[in-house]
N, C-alpha and C positions, 0 to 999 in steps of 0.2 A: 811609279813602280808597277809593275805586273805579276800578277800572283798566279800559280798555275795550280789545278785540282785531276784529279786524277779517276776515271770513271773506269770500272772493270765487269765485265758481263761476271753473272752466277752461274753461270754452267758452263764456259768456255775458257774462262779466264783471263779472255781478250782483253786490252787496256787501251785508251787513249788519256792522254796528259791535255789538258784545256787550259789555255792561257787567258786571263781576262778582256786584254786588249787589242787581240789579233794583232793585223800587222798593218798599222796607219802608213800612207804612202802619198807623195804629192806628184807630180807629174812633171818632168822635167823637159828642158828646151828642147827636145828630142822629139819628147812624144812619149818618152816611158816613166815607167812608174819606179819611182823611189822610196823603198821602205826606210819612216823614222821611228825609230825604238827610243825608250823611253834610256839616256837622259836629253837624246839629242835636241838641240837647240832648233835643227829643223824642222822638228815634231809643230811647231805652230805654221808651219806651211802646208799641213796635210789636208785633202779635199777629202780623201774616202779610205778606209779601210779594208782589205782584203780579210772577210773574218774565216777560221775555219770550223769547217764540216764536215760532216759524216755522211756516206752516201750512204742509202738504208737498201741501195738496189746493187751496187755494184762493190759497195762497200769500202772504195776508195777515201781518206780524208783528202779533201780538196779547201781550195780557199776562193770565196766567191765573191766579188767585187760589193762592197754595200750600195755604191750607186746604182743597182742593178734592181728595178721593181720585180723580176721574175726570179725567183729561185733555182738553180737545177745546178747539177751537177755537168762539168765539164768536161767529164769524162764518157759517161755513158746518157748524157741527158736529161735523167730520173728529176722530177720537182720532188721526189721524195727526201730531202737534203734535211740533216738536222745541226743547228750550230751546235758543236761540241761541248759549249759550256753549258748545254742544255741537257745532256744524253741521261739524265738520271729519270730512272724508269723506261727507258726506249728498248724497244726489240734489239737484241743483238745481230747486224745483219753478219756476222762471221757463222757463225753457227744457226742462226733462224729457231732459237729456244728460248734462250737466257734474256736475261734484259741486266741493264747499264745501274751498277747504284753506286754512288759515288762514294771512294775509298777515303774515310775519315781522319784515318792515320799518314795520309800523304798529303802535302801542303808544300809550295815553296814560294817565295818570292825573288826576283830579279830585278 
């Protein structure tokens, strides 16, 4: 099961929703990638995980491949990339004031 948490800037009110498990994915006869979510029976074929991020330059959420030693954003390149299950205390890049603390009262699981 995957639990999601919910982080919301203080000054802007901006939110992003963090899912614990990202999006596990194994690579099919093609060459692409096939997301298995949790209760697929596929899921024990997965090589790597697409997890998501926050870009802290461009501000985009992106999802970056975990076999990847380098961090960055796909969009505009920034290494300043933060995983989302992690934004508690981070600068808000919507507003460039606030920062991220995670909202107590939101919780779900799937």
């Amino acid at each position: 099961m995957a639990a999601c948490i919910r982080f919301t800037c203080a000054s802007c009110g901006f939110s992003i929703d963090a899912w614990d498990e990202g999006n596990p994915f194994y690579i099919d006869e093609k060459g692409k990638k096939v997301y298995v979510y949790h209760p697929s029976e596929d899921r024990a074929l997965a090589i790597g995980n697409d997890e998501p991020h926050l870009c802290l330059d461009c501000g985009k959420e992106v999802k970056i491949d975990s076999r990847l030693e380098q961090k960055a954003c796909p969009k505009c390149k920034s290494t300043r990339v933060v995983d989302t299950y992690e934004l508690d205390g981070v600068e808000c890049p919507n507003c460039k004031k606030g920062q991220f603390a995670q909202d107590r009262d939101y919780f779900c699981i799937s």
